[in-house]
NUVEX-847940 format. One record per residue: y negated, z, x of N, C-alpha, C in turn. Coordinates in pm, whole numbers, plus 50000, padded with zeros to 5 digits. Layout:
REM residues N
R   n_north    n_up   n_east   ca_north   ca_up   ca_east   c_north    c_up   c_east
R         Y       Z        X          Y       Z         X         Y       Z        X
...
REM end
This chain:
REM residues 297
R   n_north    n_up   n_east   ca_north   ca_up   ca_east   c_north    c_up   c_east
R     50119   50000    50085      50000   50000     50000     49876   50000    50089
R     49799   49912    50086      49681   49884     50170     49609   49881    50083
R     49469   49961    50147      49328   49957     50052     49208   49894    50140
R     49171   49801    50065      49030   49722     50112     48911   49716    50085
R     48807   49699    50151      48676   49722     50134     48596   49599    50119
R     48554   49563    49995      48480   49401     49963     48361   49375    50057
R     48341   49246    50044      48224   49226     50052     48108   49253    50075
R     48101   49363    49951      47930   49429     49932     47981   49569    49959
R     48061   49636    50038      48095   49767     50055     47918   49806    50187
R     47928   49953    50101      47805   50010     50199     47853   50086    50312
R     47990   50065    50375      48021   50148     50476     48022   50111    50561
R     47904   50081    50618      47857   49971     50786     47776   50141    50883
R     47820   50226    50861      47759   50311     50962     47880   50426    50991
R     47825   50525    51016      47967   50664     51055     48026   50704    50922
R     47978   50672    50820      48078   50707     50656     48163   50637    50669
R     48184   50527    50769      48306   50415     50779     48403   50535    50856
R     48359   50587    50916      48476   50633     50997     48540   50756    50943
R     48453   50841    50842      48516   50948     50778     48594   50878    50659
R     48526   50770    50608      48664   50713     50517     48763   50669    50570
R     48754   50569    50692      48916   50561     50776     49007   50706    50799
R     48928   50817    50835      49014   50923     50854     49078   51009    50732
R     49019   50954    50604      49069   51015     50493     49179   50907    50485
R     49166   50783    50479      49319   50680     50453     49415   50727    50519
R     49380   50774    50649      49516   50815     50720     49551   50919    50697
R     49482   51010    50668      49509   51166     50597     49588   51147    50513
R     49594   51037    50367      49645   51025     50299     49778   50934    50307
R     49776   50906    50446      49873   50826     50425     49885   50645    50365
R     49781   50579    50379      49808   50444     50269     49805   50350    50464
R     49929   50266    50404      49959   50163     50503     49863   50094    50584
R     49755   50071    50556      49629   49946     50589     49519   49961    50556
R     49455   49942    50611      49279   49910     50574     49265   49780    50615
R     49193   49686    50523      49151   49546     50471     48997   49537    50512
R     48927   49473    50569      48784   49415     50535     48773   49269    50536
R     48690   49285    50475      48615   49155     50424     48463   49110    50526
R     48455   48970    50509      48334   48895     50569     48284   48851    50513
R     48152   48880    50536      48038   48798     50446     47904   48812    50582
R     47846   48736    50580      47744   48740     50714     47639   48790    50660
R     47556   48755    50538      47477   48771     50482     47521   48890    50365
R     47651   48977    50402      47636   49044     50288     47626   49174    50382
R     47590   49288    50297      47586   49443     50426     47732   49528    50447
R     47864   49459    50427      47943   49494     50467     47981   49467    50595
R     48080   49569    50691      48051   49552     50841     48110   49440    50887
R     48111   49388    50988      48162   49279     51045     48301   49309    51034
R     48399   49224    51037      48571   49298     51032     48582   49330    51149
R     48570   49225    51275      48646   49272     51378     48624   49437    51432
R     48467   49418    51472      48406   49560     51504     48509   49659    51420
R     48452   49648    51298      48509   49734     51178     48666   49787    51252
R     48777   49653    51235      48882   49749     51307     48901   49777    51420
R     48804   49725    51515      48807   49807     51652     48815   49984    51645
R     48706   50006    51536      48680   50113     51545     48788   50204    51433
R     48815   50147    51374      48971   50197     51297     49049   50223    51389
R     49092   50107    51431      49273   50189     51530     49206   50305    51630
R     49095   50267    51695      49068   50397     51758     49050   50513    51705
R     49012   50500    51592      49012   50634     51513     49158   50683    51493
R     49235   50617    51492      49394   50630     51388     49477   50621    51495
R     49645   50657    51428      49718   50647     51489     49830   50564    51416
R     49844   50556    51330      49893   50539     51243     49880   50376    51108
R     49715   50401    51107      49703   50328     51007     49705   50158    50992
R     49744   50090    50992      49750   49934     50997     49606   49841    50999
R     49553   49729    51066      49437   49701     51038     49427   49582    51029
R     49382   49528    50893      49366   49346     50848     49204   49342    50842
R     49224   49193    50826      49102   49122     50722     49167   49057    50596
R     49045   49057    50492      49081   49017     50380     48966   48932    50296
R     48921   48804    50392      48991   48715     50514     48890   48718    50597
R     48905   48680    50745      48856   48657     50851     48826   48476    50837
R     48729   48471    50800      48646   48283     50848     48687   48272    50989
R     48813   48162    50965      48799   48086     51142     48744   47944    51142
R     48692   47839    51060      48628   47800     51097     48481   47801    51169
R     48469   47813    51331      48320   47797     51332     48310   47906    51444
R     48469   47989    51417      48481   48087     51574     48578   47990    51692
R     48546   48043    51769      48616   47976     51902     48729   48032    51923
R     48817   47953    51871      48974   48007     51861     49027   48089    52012
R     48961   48003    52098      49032   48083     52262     48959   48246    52238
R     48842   48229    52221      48772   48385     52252     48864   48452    52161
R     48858   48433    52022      48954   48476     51936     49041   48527    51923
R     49127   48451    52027      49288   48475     52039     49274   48552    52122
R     49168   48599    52211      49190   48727     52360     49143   48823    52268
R     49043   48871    52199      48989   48978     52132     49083   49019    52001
R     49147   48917    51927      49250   49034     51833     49363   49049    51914
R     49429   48991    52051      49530   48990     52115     49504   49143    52200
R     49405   49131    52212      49372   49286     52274     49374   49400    52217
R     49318   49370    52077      49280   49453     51969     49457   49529    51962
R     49535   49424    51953      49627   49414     51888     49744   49512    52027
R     49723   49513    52116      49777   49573     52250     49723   49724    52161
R     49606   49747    52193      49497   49837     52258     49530   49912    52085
R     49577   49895    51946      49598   49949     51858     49768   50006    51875
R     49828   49958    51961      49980   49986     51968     50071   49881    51866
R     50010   49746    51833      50071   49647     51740     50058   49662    51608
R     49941   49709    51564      49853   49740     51465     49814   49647    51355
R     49786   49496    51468      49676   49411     51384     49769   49337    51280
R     49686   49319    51158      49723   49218     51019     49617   49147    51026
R     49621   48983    51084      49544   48868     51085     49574   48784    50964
R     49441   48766    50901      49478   48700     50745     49331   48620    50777
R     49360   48497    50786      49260   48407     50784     49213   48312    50649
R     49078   48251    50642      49029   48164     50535     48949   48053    50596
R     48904   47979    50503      48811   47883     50555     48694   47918    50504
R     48659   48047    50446      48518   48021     50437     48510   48022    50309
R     48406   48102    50235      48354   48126     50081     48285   47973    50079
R     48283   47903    49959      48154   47758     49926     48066   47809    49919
R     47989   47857    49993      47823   47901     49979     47757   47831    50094
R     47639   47804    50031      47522   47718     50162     47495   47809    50268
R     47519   47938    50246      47447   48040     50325     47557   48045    50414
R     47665   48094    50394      47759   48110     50441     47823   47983    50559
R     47813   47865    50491      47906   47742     50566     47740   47757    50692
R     47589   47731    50675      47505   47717     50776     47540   47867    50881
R     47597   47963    50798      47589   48079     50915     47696   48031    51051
R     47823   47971    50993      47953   47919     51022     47901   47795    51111
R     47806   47686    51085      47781   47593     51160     47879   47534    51098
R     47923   47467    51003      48040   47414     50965     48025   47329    50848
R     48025   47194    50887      48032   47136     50703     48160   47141    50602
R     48118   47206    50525      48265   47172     50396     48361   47072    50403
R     48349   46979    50419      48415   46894     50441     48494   46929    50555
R     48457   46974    50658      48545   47000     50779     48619   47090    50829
R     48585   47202    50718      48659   47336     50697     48841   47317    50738
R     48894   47231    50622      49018   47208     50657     49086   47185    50778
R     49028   47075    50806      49129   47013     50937     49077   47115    51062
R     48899   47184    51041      48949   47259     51208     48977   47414    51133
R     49011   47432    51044      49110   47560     50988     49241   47550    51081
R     49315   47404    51021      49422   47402     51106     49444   47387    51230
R     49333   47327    51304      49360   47299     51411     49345   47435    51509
R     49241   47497    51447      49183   47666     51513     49353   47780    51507
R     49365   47724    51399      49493   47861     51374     49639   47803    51486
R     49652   47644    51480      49715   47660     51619     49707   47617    51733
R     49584   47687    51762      49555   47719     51867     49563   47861    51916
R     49514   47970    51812      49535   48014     51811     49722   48076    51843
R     49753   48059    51765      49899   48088     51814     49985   48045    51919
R     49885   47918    52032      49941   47901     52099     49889   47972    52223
R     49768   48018    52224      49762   48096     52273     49808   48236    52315
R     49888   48283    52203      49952   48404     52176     50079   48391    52210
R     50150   48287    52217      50289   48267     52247     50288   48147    52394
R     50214   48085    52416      50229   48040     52528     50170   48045    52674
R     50276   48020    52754      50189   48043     52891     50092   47988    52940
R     50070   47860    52884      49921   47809     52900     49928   47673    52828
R     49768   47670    52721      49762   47648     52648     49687   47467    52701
R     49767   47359    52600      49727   47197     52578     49701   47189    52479
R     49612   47146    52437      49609   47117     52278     49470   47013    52271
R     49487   46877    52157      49371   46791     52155     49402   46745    52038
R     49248   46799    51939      49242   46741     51855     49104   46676    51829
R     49094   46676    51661      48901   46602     51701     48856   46779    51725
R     48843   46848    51695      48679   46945     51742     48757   47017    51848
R     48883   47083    51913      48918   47153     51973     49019   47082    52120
R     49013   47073    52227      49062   47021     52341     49068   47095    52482
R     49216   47106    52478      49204   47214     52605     49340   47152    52685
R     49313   47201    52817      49445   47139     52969     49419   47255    53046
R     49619   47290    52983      49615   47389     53131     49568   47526    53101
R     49493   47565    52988      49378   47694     52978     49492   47805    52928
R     49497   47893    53053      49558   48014     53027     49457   48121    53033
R     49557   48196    52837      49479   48323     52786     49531   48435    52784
R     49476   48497    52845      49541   48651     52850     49464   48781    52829
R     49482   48885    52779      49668   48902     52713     49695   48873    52624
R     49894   48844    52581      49907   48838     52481     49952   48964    52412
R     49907   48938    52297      49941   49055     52170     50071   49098    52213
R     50050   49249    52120      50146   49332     52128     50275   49248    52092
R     50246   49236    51949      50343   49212     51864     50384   49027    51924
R     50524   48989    51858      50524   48868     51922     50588   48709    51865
R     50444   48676    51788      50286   48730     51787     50294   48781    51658
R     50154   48834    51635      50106   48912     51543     50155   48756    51403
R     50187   48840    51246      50186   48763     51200     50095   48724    51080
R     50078   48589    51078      49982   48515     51030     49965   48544    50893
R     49880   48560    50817      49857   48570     50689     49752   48481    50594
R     49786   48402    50489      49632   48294     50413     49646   48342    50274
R     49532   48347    50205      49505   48345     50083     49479   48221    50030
R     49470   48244    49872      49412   48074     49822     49496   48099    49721
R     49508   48023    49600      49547   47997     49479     49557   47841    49427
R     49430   47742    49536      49408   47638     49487     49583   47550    49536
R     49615   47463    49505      49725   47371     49537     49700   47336    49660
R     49560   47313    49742      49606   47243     49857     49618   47390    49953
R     49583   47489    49911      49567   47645     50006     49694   47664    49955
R     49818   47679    49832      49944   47684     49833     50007   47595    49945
R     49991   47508    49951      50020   47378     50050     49998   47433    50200
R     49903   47482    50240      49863   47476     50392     49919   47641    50359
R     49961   47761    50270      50017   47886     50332     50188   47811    50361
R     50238   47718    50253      50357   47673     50288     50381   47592    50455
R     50294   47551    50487      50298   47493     50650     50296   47534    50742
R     50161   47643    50705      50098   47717     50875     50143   47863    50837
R     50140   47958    50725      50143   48108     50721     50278   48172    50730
R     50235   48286    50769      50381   48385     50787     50362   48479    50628
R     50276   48465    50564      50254   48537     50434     50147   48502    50365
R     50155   48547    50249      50088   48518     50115     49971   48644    50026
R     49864   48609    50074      49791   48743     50027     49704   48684    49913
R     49690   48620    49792      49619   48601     49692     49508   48700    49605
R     49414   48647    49581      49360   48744     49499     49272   48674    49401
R     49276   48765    49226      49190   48706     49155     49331   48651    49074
R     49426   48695    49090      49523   48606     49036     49639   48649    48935
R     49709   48625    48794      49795   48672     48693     49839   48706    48779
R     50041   48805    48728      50152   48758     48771     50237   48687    48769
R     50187   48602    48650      50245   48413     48609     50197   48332    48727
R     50117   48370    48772      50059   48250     48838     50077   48299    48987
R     50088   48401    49005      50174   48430     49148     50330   48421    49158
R     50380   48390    49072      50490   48398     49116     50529   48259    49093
R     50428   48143    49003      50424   47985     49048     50392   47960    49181
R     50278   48043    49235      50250   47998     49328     50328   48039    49444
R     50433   48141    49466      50539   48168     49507     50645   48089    49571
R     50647   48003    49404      50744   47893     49441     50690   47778    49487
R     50544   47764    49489      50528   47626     49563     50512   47612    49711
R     50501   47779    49740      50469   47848     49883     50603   47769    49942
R     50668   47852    49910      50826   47843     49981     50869   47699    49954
R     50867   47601    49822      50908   47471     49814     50815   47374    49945
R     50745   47403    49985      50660   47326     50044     50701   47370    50218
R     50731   47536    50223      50805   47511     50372     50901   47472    50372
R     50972   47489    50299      51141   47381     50304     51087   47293    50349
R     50996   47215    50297      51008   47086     50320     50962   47064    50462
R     50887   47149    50539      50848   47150     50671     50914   47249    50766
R     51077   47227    50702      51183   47343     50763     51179   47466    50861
R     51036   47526    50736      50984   47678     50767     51095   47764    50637
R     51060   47931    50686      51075   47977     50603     51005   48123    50590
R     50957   48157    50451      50888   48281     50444     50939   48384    50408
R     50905   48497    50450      51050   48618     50413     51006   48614    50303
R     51077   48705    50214      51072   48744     50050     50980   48799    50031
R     50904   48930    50213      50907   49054     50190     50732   49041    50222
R     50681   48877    50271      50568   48892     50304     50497   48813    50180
R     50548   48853    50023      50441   48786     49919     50366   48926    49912
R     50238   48903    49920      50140   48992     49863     50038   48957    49740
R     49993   49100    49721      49829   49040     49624     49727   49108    49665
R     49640   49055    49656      49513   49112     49690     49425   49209    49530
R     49474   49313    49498      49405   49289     49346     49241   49422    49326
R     49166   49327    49280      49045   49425     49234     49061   49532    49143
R     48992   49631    49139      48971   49749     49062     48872   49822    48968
R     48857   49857    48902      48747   49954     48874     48778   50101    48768
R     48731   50191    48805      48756   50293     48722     48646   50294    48607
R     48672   50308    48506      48546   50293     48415     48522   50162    48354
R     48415   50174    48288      48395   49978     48237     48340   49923    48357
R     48374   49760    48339      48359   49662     48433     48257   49640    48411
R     48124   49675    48552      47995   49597     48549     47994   49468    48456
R     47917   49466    48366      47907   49302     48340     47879   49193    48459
R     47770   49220    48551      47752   49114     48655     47839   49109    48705
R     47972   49182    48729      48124   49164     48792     48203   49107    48707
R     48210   49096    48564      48274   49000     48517     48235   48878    48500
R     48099   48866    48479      48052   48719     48492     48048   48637    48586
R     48036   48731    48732      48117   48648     48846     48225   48651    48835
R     48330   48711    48798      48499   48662     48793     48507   48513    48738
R     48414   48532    48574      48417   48425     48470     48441   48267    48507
R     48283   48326    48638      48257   48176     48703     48331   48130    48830
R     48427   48274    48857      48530   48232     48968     48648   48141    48879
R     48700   48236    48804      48777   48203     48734     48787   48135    48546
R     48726   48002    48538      48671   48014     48425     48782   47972    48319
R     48884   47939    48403      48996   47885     48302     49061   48004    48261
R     49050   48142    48287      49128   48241     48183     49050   48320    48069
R     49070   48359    47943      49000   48339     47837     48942   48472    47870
R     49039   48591    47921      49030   48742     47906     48991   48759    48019
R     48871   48770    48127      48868   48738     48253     48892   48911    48290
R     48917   49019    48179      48876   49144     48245     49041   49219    48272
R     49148   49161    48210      49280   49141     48282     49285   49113    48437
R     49213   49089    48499      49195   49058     48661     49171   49165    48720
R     49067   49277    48631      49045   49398     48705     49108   49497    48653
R     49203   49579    48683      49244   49685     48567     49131   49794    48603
R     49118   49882    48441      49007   49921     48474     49015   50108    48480
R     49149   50139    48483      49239   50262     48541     49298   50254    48625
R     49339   50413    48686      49455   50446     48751     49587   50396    48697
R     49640   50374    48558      49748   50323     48498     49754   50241    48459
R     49624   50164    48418      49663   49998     48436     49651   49911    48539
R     49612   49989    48675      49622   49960     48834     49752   49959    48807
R     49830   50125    48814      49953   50066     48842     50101   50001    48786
R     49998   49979    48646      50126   49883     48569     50089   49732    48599
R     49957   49686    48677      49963   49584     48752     50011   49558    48875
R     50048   49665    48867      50100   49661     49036     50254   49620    49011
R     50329   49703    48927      50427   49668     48861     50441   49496    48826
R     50387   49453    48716      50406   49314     48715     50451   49267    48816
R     50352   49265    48932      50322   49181     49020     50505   49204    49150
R     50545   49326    49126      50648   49333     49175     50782   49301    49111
R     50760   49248    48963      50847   49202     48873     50843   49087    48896
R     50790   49011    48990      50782   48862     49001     50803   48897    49145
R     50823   48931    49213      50882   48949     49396     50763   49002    49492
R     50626   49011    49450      50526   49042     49524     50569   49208    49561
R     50559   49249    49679      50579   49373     49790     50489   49444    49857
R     50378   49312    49874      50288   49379     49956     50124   49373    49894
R     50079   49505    49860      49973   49489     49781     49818   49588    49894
R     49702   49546    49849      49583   49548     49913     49481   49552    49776
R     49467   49700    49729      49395   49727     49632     49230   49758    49619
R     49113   49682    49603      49002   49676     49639     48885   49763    49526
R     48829   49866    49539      48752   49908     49435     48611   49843    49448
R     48587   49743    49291      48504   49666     49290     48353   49733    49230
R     48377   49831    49215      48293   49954     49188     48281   50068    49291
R     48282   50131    49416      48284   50160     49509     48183   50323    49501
R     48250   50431    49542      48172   50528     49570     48048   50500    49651
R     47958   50664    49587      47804   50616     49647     47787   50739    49764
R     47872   50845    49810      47853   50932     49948     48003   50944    49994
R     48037   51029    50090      48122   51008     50135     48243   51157    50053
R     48165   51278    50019      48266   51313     49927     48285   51246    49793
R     48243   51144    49747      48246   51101     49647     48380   50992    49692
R     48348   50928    49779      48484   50838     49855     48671   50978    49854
R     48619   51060    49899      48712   51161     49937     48792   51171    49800
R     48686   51228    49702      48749   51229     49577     48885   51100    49525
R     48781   50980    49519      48830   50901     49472     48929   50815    49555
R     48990   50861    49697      49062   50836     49781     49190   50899    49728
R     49135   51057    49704      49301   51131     49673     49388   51119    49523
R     49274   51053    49444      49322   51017     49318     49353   50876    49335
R     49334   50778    49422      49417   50669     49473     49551   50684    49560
R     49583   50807    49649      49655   50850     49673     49814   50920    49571
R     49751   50990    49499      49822   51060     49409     49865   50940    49281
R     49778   50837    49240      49887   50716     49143     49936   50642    49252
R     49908   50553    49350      49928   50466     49462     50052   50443    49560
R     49996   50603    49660      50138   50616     49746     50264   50599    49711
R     50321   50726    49619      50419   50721     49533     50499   50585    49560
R     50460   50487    49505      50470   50346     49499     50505   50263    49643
R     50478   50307    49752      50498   50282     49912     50675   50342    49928
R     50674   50408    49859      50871   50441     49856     50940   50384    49796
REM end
């Protein structure tokens, strides 16, 4: 059970670090962040630098890390280190990037080009991590000979993509070691399940059972309206858009349920409503603890 911090989370100073030490207090598998350049949530990487050093214990992702637009070599030495220097800690879950103008100019990156150096960045990435020295030529990325060191703990760390759309089912079936969705039924994860896995067959991959995840939002209380009307316009083809967020502790975890009635295992639960001090986090940590954990057995 991994818990993540959105977007617009306000924990970019030392309240970040007394909430990492309550997750591990409590026990929950992972801590998740999110990227946004222009939003005031912390940068991820920093962010879990300063997690595993805090912890001993606790696991550390993104939920997702933009690689278009980073330099896959620097990349691959700084979570490869991260990933030593945590004791084999790191959960790398990559994206191409939110459609926002703000966002793709922060990235240096046109939309259009997101895809192909998505793929080309991620293996590179991994070849960096698994090989002794790295060739690779494509159009934006070209390297002879360039050895990176060190490599990651783990060997290598494994890969993780989100997406829902058909061609992001498509590219987790090619390039990913797992499936982290969010925003999404349990009808429609467990279609998209099968197109995951039909699509590495066909590129005679295969994905364990054990790495389908979901990414799912939260809120205790009623759902901001400006949070459902952005779901609406994320998601405009479902009629009931407030089924996406459960808006308890018990309809959290009878969604959590579904979602494991269709094969999903690995879940990353995000409060889209977010405490405003840090005993207020504490509180609402141990009452995520007490429905949540349980559920990790």
């Amino acid at each position: 059970m991994g818990f993540g911090l959105g977007v617009r989370t306000k924990l970019n100073d030392t309240s970040f670090l007394e909430v990492v030490d309550t997750l591990e207090r409590l026990r929950f598998d992972s801590l998740w962040l999110s990227e946004r350049i222009g939003g005031v949530a912390p940068d991820p990487l920093v962010a879990m630098s300063m997690a595993a050093a805090r912890t001993q214990k606790l696991k550390i992702g993104m939920s997702v890390m933009v690689l278009p637009g980073r330099n896959p070599i620097v990349l691959a030495k700084e979570l490869a280190t991260l990933d030593r220097m945590s004791g084999g800690r790191l959960l790398p879950a990559f994206g191409l990037g939110v459609a926002d103008p703000h966002e793709q100019q922060a990235f240096g990156v046109e939309r259009s080009q997101r895809a192909k150096m998505f793929n080309e960045a991620l293996a590179v990435l991994r070849a960096c991590w698994t090989e002794e020295s790295v060739t690779f030529h494509g159009d934006f990325y070209n390297y002879d000979n360039l050895k990176v060191e060190p490599k990651p703990l783990q060997s290598p760390p494994e890969v993780w993509l989100g997406g829902i759309a058909e061609s992001e089912l498509k590219r987790v079936g090619r390039l990913a070691d797992g499936w982290l969705p969010s925003f999404i039924t349990p009808t429609e994860a467990a279609a998209g399940w099968k197109t995951v896995n039909a699509v590495a067959t066909e590129h005679q991959r295969e994905i364990e059972d054990e790495h389908f995840g979901v990414l799912i939002p939260y809120v205790i209380g009623e759902p901001p309206a400006a949070l459902l009307a952005g779901l609406k316009a994320r998601r405009p083809d479902i009629e009931d858009i407030s089924t996406l967020v459960p808006d308890s502790w018990e309809k959290l975890v009878a969604n959590i349920e579904q979602f494991v009635a269709v094969g999903a295992s690995k879940f990353v639960v995000i409060p889209s409503v977010e405490p405003t001090s840090v005993n207020e986090w504490n509180d609402h940590l141990a009452q995520a603890a007490e429905k949540l954990i349980p559920l990790q057995n």
